[in-house]
C-alpha distance (Angstrom), angle and dihedral (degrees) to the residues before:
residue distance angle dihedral
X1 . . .
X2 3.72 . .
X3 3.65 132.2 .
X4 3.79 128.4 -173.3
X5 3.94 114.7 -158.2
X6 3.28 105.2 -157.4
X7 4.16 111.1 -145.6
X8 3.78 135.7 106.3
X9 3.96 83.2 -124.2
X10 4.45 121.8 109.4
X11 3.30 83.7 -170.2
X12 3.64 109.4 52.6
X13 4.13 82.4 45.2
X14 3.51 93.4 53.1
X15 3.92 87.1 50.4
X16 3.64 90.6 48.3
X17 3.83 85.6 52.0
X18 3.25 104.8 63.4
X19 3.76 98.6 41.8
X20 3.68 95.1 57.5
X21 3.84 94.0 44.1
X22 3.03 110.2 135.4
X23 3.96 93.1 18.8
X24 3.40 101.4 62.9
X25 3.82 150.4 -16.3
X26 3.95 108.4 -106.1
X27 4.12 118.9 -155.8
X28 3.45 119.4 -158.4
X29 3.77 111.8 -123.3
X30 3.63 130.4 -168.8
X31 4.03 110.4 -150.9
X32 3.71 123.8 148.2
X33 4.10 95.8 -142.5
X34 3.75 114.5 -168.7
X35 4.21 106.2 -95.6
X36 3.63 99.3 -138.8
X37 4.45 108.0 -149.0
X38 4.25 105.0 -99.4
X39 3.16 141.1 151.1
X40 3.78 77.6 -157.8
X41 3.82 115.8 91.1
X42 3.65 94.0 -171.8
X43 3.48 88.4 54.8
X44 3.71 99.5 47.5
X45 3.85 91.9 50.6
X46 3.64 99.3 44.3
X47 3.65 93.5 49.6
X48 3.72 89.9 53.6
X49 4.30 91.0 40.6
X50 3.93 83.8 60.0
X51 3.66 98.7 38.3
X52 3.88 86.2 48.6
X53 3.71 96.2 49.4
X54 3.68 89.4 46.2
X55 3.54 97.9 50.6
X56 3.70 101.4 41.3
X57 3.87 90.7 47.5
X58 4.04 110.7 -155.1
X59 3.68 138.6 114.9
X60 3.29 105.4 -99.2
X61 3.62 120.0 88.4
X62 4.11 122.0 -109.1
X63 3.72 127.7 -137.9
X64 3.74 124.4 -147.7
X65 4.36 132.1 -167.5
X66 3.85 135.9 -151.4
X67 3.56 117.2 -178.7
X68 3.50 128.8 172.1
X69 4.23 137.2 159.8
X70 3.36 114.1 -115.1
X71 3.84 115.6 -148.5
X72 4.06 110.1 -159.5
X73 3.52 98.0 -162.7
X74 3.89 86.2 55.4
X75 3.84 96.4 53.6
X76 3.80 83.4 -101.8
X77 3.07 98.2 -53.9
X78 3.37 133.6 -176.9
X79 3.50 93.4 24.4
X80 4.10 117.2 125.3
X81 3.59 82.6 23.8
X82 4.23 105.1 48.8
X83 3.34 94.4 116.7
X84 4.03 98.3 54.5
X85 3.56 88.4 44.7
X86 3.18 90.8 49.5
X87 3.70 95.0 57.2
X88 3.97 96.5 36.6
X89 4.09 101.7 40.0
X90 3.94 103.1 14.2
X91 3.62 144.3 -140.5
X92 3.68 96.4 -78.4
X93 3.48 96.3 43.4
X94 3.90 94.4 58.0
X95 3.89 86.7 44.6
X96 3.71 85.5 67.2
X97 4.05 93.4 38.3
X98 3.97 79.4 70.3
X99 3.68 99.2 29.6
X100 3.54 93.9 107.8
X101 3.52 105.4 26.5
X102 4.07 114.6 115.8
X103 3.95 85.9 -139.9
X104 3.20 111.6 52.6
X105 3.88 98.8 153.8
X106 3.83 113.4 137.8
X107 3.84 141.3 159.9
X108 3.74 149.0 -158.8
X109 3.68 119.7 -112.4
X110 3.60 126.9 -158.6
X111 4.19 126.1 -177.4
X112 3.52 120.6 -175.0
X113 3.55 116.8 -160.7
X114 3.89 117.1 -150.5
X115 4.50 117.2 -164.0
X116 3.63 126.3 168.2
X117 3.85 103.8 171.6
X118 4.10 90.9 -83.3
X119 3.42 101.1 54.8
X120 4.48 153.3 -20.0
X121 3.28 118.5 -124.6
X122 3.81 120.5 -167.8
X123 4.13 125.7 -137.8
X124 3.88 120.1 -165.6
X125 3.72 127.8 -139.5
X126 4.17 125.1 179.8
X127 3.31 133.8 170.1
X128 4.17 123.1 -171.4
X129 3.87 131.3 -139.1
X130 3.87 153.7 115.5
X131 3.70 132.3 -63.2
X132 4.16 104.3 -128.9
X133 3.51 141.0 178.2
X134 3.71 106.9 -86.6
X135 3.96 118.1 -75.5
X136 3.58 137.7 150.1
X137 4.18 137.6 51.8
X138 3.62 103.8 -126.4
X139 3.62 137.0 71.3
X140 3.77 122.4 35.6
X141 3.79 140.0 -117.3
X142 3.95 113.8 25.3
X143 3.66 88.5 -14.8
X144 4.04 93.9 112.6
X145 3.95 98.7 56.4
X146 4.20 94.0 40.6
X147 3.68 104.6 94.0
X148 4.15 108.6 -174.9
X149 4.42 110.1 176.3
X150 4.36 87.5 -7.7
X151 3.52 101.1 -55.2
X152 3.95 127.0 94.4
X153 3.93 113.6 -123.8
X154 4.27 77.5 -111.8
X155 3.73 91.0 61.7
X156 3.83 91.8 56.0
X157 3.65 135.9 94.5
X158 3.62 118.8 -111.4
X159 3.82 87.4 -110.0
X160 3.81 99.4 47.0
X161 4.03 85.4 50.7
X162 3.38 89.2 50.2
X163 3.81 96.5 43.5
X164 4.37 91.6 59.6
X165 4.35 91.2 22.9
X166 3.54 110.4 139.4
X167 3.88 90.4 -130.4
X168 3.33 87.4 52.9
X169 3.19 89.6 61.5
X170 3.61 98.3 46.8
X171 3.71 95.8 48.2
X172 3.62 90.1 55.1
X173 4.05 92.4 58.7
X174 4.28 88.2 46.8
X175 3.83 86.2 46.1
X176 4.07 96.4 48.5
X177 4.46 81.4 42.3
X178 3.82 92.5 47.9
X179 3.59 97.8 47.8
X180 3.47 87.0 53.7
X181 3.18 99.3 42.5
X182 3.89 91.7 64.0
């Protein structure tokens, strides 16, 4: 069975990859899908999975990802909308949004969204940790100021990222569904 992940992303692809092995063959597809405004993820990627599956026409199925970091102290906020934030107000910035919050407990937040023509299914992925000053030189986005067991994602390897990553985690659950699903 084929899969086509829809993102601009190698990386996220390759990720994908190796969690279905075995499953299914994943394609990397580039599709700009309309991003409908939520604070929903599941809604924001399964409106794009349909879109996407729609629009590229095909049989195989397409699979879609949301992620956002949820800050507690901020009501969850930015969530849905990390990556604008990140591009408008900046890592560093939110670091010192938090700064000197008591609670600064936060995590990343992944939804894959899963349509084949009859229906989208959604698959959850989380991963828990700390909001900290800004450390690190790998990684990207908010990766520098989330600490998770002392180090900040940016301190990590690729592989010890990708051994706690909240995709990760989410493309386990769809893998487990989808081979059960067949």
């Amino acid at each position: 069975m084929g899969i086509r992940f829809v993102t601009g992303n190698e990386g996220k692809a390759r990720e994908a990859d190796a969690y279905l092995e075995g499953v299914a063959d994943v394609e990397q597809v580039a599709y700009d899908y309309t991003e409908v405004q939520s604070d929903s993820l599941e809604e924001i990627a399964g409106h794009g999975a349909q879109e996407a599956y729609e629009a590229l026409e095909g049989a195989d199925p397409v699979l879609v990802d949301d992620a956002g970091l949820f800050v507690d102290a901020l009501g969850g906020f930015p969530g849905p909308y990390s990556a604008y934030v990140e591009d408008t107000v900046g890592v560093e910035r939110l670091w010192r949004l938090v700064e000197a919050e008591d609670n600064r407990r936060a995590h990343f937040r992944t939804v894959l969204a899963y349509a084949d023509g009859e229906r989208v299914e959604t698959f959850d992925g989380s991963v828990g940790g700390t909001i900290v000053a800004p450390r690190g030189e790998g990684g990207f986005g908010y990766d520098p100021i989330f600490e998770y067991n002392g180090q900040t994602m940016a301190e990590m390897s690729t592989e010890e990222k990708n051994a706690i990553s909240h995709r990760g985690r989410a493309l386990a659950t769809f893998a487990e569904w989808l081979a059960d699903a067949e």
